[in-house]
PDB file of N, CA, C and O in Angstrom:
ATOM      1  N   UNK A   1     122.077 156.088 109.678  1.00  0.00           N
ATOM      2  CA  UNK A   1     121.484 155.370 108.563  1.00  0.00           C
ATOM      3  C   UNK A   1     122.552 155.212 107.481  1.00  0.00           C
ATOM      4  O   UNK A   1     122.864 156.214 106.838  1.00  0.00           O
ATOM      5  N   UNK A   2     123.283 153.752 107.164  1.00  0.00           N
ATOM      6  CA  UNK A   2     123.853 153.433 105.847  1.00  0.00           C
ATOM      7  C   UNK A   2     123.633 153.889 104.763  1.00  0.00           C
ATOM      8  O   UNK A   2     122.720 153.368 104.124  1.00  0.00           O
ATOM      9  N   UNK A   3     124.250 154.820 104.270  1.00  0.00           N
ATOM     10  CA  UNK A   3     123.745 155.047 102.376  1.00  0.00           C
ATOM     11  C   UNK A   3     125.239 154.588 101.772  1.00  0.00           C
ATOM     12  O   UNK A   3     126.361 154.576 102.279  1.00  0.00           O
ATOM     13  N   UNK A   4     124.682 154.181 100.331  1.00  0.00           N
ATOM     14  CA  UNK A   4     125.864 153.221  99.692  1.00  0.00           C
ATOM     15  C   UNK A   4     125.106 154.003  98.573  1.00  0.00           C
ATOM     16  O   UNK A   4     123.941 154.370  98.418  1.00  0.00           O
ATOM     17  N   UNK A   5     126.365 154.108  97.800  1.00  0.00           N
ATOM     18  CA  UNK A   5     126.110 154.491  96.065  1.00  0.00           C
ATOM     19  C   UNK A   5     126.397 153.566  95.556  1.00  0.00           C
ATOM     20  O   UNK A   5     127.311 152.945  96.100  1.00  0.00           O
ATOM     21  N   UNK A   6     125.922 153.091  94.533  1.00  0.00           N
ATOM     22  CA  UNK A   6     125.584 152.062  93.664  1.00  0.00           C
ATOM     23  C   UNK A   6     125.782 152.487  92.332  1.00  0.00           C
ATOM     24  O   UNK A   6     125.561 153.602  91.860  1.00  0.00           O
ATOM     25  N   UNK A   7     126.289 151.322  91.692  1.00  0.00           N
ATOM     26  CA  UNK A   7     127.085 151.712  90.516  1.00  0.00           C
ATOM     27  C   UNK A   7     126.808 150.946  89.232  1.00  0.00           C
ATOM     28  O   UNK A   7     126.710 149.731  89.408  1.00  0.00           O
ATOM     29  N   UNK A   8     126.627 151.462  87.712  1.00  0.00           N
ATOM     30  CA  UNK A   8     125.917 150.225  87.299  1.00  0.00           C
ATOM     31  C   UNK A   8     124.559 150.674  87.192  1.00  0.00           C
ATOM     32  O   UNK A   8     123.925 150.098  86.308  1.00  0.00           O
ATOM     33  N   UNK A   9     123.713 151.854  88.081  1.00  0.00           N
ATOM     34  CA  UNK A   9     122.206 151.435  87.752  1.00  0.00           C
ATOM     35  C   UNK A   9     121.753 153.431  87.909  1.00  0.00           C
ATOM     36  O   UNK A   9     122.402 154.458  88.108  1.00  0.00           O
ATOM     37  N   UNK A  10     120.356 153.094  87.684  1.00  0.00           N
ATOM     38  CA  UNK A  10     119.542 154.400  87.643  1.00  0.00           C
ATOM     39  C   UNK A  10     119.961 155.405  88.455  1.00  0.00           C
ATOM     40  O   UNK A  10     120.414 156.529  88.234  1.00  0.00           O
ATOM     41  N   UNK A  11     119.589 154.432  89.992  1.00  0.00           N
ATOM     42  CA  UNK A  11     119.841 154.792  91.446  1.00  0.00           C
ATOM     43  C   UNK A  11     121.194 155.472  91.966  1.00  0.00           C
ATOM     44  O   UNK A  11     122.279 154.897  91.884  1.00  0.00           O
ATOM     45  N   UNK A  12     121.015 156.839  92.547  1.00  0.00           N
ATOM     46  CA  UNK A  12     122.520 157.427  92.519  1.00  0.00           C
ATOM     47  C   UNK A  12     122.633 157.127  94.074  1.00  0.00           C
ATOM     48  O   UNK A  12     123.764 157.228  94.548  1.00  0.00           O
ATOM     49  N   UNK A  13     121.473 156.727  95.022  1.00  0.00           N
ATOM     50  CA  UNK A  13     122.033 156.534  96.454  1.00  0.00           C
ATOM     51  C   UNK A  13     120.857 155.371  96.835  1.00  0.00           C
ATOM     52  O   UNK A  13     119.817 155.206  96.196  1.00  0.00           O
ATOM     53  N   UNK A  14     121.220 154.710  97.869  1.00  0.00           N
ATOM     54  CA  UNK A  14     120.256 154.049  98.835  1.00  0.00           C
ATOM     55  C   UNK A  14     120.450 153.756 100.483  1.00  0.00           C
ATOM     56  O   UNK A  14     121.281 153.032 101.032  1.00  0.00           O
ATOM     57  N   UNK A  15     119.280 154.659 101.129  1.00  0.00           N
ATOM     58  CA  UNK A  15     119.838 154.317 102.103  1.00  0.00           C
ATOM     59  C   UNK A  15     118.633 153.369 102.575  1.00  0.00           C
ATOM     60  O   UNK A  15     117.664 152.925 101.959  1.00  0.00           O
ATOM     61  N   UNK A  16     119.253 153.166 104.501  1.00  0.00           N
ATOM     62  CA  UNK A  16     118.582 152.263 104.933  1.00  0.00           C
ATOM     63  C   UNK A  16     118.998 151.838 105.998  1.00  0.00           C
ATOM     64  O   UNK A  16     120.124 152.011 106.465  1.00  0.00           O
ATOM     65  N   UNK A  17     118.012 151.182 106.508  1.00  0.00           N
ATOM     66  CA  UNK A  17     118.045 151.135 108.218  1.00  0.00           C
ATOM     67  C   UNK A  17     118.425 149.627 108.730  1.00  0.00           C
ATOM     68  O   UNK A  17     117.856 148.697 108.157  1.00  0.00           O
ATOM     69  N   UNK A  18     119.552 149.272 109.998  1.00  0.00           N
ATOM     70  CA  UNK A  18     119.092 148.020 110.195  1.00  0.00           C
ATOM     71  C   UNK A  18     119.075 148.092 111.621  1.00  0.00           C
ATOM     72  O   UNK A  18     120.043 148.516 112.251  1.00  0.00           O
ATOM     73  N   UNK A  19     117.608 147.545 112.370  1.00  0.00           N
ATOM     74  CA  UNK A  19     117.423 147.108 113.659  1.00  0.00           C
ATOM     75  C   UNK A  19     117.246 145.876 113.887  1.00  0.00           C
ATOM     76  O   UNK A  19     116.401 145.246 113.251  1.00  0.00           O
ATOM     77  N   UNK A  20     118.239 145.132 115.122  1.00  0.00           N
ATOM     78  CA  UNK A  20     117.995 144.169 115.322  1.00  0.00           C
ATOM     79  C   UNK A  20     117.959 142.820 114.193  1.00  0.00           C
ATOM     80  O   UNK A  20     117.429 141.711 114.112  1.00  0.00           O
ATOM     81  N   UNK A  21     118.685 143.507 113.569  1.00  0.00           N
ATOM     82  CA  UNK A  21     118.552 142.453 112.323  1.00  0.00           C
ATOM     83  C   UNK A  21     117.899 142.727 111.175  1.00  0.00           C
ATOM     84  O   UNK A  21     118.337 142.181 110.162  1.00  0.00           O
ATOM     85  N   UNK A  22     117.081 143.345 111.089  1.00  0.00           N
ATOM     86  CA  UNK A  22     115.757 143.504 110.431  1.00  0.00           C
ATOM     87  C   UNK A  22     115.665 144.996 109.634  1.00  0.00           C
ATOM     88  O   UNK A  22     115.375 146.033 110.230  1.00  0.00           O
ATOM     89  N   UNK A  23     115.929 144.935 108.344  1.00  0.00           N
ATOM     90  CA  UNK A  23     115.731 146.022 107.194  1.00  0.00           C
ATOM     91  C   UNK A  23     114.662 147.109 107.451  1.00  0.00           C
ATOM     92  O   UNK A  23     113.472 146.800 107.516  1.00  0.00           O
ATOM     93  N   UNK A  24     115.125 148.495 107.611  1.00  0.00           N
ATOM     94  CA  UNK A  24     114.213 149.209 108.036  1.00  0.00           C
ATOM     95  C   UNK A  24     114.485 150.577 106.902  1.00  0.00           C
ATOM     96  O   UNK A  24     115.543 151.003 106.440  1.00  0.00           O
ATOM     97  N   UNK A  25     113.332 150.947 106.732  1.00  0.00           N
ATOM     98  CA  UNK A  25     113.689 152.499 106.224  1.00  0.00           C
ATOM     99  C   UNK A  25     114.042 152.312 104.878  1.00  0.00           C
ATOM    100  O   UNK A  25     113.809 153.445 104.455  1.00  0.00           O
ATOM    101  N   UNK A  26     114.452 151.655 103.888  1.00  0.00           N
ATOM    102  CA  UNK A  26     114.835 151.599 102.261  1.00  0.00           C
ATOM    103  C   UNK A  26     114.375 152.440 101.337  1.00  0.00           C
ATOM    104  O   UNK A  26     113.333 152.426 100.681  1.00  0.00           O
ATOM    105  N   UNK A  27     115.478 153.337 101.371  1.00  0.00           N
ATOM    106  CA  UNK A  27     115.040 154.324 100.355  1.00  0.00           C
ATOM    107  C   UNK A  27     116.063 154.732  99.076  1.00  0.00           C
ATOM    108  O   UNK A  27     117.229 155.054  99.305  1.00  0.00           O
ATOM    109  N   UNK A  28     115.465 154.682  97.589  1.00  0.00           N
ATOM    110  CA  UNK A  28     116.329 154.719  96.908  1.00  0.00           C
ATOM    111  C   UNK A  28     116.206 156.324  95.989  1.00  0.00           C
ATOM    112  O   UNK A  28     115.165 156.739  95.479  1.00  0.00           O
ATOM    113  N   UNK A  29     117.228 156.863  95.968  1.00  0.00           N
ATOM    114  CA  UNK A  29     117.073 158.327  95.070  1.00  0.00           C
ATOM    115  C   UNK A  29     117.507 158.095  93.763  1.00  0.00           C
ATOM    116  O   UNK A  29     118.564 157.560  93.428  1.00  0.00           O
ATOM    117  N   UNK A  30     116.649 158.517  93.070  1.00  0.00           N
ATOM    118  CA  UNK A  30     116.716 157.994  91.320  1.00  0.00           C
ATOM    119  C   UNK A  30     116.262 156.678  90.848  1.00  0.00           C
ATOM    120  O   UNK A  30     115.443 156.037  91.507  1.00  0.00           O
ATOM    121  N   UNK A  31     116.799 156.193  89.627  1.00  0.00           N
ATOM    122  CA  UNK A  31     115.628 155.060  89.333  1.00  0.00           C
ATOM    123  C   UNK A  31     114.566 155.445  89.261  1.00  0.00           C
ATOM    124  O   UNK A  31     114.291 156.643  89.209  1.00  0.00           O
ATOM    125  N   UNK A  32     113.607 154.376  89.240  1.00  0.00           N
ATOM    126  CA  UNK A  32     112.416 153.937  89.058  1.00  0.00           C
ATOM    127  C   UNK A  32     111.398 154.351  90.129  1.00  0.00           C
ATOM    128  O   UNK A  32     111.053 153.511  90.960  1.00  0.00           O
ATOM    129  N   UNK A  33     111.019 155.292  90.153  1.00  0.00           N
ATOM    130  CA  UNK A  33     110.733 155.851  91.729  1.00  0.00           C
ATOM    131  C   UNK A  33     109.110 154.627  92.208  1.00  0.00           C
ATOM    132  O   UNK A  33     109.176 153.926  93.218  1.00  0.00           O
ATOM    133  N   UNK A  34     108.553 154.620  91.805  1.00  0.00           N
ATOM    134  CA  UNK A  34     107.612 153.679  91.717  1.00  0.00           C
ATOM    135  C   UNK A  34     107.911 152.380  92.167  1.00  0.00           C
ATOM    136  O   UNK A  34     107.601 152.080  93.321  1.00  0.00           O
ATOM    137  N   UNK A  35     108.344 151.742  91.595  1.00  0.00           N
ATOM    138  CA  UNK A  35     109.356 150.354  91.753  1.00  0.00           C
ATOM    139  C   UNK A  35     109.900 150.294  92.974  1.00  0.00           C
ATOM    140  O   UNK A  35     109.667 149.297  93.656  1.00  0.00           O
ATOM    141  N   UNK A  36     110.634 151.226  93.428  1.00  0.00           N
ATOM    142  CA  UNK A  36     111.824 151.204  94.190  1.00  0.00           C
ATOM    143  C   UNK A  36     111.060 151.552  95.804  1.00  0.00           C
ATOM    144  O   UNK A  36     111.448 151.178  96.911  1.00  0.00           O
ATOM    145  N   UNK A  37     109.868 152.389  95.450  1.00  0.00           N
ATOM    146  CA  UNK A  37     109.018 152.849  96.830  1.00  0.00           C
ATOM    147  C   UNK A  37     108.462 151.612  97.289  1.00  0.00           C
ATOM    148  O   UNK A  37     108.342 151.255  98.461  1.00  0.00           O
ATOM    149  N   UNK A  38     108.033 150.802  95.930  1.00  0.00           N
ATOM    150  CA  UNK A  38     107.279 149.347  96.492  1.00  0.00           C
ATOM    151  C   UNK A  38     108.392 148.475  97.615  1.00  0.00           C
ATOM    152  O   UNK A  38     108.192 148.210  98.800  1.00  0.00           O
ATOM    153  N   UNK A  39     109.717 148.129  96.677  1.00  0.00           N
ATOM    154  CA  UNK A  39     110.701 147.326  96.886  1.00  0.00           C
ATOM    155  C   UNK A  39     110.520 147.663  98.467  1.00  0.00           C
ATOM    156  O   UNK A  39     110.048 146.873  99.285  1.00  0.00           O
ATOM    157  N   UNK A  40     110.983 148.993  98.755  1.00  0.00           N
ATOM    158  CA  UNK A  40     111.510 149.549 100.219  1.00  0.00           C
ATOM    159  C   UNK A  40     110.196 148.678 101.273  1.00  0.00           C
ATOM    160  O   UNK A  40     110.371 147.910 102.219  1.00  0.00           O
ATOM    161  N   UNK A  41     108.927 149.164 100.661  1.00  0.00           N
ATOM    162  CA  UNK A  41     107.677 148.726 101.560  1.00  0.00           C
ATOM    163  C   UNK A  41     107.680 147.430 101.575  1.00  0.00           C
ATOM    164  O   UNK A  41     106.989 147.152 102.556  1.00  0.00           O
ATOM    165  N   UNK A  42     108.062 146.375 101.049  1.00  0.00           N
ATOM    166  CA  UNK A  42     108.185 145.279 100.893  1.00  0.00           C
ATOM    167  C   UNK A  42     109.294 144.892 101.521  1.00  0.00           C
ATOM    168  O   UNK A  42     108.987 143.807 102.015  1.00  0.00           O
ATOM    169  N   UNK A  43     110.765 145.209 101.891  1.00  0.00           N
ATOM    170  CA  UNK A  43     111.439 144.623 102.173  1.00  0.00           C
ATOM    171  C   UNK A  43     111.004 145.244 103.461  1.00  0.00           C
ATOM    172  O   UNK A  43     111.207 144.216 104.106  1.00  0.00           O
ATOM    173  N   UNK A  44     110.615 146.001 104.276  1.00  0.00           N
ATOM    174  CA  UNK A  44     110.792 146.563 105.466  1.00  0.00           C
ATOM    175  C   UNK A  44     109.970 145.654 106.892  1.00  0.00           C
ATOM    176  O   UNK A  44     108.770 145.389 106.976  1.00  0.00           O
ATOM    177  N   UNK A  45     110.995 145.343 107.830  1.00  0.00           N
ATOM    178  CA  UNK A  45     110.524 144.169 109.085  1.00  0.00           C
ATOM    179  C   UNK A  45     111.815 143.052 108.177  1.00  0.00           C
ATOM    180  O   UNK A  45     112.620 142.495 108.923  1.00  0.00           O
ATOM    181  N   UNK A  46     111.914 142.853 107.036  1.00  0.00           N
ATOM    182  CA  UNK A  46     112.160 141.685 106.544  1.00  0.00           C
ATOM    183  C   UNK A  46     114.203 141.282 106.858  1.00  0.00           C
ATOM    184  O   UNK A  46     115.165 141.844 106.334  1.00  0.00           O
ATOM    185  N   UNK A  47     114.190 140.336 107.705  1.00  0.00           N
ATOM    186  CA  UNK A  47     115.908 139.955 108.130  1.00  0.00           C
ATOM    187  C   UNK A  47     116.596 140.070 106.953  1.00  0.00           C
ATOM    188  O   UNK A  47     116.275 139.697 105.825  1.00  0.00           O
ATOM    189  N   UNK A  48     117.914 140.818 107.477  1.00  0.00           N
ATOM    190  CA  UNK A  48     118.608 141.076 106.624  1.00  0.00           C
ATOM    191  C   UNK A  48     119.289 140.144 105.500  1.00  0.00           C
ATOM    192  O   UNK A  48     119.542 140.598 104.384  1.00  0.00           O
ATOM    193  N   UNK A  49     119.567 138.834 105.859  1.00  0.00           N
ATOM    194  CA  UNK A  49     119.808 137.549 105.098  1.00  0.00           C
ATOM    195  C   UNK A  49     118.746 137.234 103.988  1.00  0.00           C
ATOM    196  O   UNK A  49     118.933 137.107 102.778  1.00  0.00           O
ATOM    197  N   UNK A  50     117.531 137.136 104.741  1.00  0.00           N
ATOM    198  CA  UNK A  50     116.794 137.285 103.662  1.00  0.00           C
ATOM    199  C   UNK A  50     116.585 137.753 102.568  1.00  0.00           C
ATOM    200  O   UNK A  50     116.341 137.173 101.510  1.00  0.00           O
ATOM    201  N   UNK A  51     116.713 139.253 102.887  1.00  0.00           N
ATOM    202  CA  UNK A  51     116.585 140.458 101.729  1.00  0.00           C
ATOM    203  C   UNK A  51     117.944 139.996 100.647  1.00  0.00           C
ATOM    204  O   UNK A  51     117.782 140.057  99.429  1.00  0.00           O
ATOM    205  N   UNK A  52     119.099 139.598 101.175  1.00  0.00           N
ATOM    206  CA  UNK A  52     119.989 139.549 100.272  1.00  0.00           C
ATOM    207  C   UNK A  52     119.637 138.407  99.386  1.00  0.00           C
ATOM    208  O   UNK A  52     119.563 138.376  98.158  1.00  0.00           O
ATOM    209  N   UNK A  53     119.409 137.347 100.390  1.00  0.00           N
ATOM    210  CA  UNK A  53     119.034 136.261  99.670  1.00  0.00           C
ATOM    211  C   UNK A  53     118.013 136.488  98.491  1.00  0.00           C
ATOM    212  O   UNK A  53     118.563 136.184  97.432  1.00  0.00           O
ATOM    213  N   UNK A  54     116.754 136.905  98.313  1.00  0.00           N
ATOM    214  CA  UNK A  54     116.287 137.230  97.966  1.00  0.00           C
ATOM    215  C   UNK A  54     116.029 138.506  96.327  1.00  0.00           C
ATOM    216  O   UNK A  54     115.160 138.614  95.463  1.00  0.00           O
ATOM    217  N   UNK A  55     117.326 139.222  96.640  1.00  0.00           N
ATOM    218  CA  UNK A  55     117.778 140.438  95.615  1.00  0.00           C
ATOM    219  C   UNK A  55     118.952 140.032  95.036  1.00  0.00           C
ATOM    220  O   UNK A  55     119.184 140.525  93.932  1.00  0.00           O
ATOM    221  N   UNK A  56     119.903 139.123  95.570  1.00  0.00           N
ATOM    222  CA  UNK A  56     121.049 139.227  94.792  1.00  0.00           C
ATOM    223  C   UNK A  56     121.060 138.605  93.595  1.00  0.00           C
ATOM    224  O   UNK A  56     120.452 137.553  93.398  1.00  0.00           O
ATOM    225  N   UNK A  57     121.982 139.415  92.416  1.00  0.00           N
ATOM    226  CA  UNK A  57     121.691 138.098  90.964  1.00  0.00           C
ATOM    227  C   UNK A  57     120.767 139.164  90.119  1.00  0.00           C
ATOM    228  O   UNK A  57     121.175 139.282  88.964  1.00  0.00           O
ATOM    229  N   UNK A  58     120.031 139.678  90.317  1.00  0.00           N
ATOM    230  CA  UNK A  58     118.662 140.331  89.500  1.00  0.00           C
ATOM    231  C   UNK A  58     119.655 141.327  88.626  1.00  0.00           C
ATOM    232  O   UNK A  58     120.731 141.797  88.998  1.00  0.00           O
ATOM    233  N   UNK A  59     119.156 141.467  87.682  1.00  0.00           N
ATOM    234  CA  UNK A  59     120.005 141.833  86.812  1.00  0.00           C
ATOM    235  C   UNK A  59     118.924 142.755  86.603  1.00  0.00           C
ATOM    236  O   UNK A  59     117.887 142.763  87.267  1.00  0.00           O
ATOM    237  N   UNK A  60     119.339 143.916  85.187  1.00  0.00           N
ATOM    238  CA  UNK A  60     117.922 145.221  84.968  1.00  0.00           C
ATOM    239  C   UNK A  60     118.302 145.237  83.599  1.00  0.00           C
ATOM    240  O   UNK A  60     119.411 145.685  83.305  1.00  0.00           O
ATOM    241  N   UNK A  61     117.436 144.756  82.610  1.00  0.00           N
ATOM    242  CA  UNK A  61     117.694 145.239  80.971  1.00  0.00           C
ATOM    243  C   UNK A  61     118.958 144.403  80.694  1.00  0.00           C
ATOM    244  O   UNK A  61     119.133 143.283  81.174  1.00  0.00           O
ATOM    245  N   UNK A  62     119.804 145.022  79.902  1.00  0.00           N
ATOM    246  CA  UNK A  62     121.366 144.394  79.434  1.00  0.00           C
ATOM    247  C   UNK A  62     122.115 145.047  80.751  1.00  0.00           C
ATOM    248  O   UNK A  62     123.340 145.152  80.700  1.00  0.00           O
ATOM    249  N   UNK A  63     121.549 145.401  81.696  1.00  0.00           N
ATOM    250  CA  UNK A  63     122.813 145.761  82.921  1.00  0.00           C
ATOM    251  C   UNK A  63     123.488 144.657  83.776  1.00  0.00           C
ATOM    252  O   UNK A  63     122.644 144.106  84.484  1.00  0.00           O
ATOM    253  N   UNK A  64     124.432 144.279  83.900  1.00  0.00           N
ATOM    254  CA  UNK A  64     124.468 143.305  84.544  1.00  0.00           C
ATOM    255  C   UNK A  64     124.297 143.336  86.114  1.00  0.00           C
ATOM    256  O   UNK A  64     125.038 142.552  86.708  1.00  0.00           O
ATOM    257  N   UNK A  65     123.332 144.211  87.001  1.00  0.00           N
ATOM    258  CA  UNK A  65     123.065 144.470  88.274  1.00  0.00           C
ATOM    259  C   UNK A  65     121.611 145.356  87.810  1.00  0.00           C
ATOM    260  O   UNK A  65     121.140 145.701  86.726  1.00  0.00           O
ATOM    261  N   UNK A  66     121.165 145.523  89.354  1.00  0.00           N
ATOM    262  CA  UNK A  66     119.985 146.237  89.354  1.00  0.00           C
ATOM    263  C   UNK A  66     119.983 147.128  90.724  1.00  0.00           C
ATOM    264  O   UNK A  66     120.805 147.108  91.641  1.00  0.00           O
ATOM    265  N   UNK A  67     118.932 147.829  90.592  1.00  0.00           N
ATOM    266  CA  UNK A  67     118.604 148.212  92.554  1.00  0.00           C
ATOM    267  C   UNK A  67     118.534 147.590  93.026  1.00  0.00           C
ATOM    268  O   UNK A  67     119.285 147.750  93.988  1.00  0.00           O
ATOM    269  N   UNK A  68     117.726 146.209  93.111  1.00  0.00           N
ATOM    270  CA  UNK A  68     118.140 145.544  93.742  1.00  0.00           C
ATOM    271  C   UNK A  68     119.270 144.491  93.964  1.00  0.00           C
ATOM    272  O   UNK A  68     119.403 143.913  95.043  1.00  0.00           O
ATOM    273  N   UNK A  69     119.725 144.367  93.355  1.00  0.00           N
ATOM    274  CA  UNK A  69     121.051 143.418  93.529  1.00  0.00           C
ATOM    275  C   UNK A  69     121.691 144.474  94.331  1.00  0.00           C
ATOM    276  O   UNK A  69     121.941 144.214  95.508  1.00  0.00           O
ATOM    277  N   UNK A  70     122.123 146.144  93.642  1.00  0.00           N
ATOM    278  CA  UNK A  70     123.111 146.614  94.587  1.00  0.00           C
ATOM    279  C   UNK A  70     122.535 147.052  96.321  1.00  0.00           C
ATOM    280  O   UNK A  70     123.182 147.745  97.106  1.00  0.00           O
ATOM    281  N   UNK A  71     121.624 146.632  96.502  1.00  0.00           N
ATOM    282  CA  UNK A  71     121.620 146.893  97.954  1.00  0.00           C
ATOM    283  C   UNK A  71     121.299 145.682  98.569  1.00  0.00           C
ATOM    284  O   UNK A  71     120.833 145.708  99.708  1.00  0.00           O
ATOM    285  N   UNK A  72     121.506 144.453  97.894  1.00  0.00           N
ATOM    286  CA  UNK A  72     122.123 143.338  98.521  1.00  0.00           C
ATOM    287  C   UNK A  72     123.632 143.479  98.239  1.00  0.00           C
ATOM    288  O   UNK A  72     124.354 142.620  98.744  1.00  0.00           O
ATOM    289  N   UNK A  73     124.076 144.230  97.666  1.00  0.00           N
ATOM    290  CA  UNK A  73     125.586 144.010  97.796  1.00  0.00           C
ATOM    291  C   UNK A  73     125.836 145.098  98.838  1.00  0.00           C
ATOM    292  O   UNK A  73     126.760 144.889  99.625  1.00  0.00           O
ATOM    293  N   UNK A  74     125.141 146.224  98.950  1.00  0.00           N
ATOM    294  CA  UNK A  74     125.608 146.912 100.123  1.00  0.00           C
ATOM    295  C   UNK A  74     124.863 146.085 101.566  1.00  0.00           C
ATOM    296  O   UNK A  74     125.199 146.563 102.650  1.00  0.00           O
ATOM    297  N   UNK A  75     124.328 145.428 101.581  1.00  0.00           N
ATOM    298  CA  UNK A  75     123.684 144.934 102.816  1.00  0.00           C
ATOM    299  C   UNK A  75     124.909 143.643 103.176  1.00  0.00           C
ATOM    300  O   UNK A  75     125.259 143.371 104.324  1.00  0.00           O
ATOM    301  N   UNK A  76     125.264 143.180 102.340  1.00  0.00           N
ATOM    302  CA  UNK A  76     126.717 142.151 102.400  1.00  0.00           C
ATOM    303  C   UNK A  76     127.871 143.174 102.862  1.00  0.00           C
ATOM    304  O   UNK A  76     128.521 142.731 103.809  1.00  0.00           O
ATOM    305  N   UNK A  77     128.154 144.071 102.539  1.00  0.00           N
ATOM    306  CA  UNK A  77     129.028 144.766 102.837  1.00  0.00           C
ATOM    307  C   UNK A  77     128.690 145.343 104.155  1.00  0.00           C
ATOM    308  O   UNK A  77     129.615 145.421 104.964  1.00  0.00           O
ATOM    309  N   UNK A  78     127.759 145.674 104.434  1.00  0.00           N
ATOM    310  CA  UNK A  78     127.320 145.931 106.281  1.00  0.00           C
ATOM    311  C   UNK A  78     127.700 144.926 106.882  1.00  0.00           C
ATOM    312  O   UNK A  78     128.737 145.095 107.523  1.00  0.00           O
ATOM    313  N   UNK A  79     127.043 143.460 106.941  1.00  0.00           N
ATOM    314  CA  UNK A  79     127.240 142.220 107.426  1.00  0.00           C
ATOM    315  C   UNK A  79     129.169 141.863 107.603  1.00  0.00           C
ATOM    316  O   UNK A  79     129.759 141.409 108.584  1.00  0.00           O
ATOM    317  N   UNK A  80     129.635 142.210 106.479  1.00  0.00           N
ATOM    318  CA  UNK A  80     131.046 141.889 106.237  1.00  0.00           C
ATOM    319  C   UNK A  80     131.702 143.148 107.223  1.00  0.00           C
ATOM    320  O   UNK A  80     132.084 142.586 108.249  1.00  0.00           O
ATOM    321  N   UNK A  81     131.924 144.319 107.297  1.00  0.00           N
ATOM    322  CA  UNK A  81     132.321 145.070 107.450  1.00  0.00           C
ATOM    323  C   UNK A  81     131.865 145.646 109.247  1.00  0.00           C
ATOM    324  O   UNK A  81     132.319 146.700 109.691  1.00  0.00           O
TER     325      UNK A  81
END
């Protein structure tokens, strides 16, 4: 299972699953625990293109990133890498 630290936000880790294409398992430690349990249940089954498509850009308060943006940037970095 991928975990990426993320930088910039609440969240000190996120990990997460990919089968077959398809976002599995999203779990974020710290942050918004509420928020972030939804996000995971929501993105999960959902293709990985999607999810990025979908999260990247979102900004949080005056931060210029969020939880979600950074695990579209770590999900780009799986894809890339």
């Amino acid at each position: 299972m991928p975990v990426h630290v993320p930088s910039g936000v609440c969240s000190k880790q996120i990990q997460f699953d990919v089968r077959d294409g398809l976002l599995r398992d999203v779990r974020f430690a710290g942050g918004c625990p509420g928020n972030l349990e939804a996000l995971g249940r929501l993105l999960d089954g959902m293709p990985v293109q999607d999810a990025i498509d979908k999260l990247v850009g979102i900004t949080c308060g005056n931060k210029p990133t969020s939880c979600p943006d950074q695990l579209a940037k770590a999900l780009s970095d799986l894809r890339e890498g």
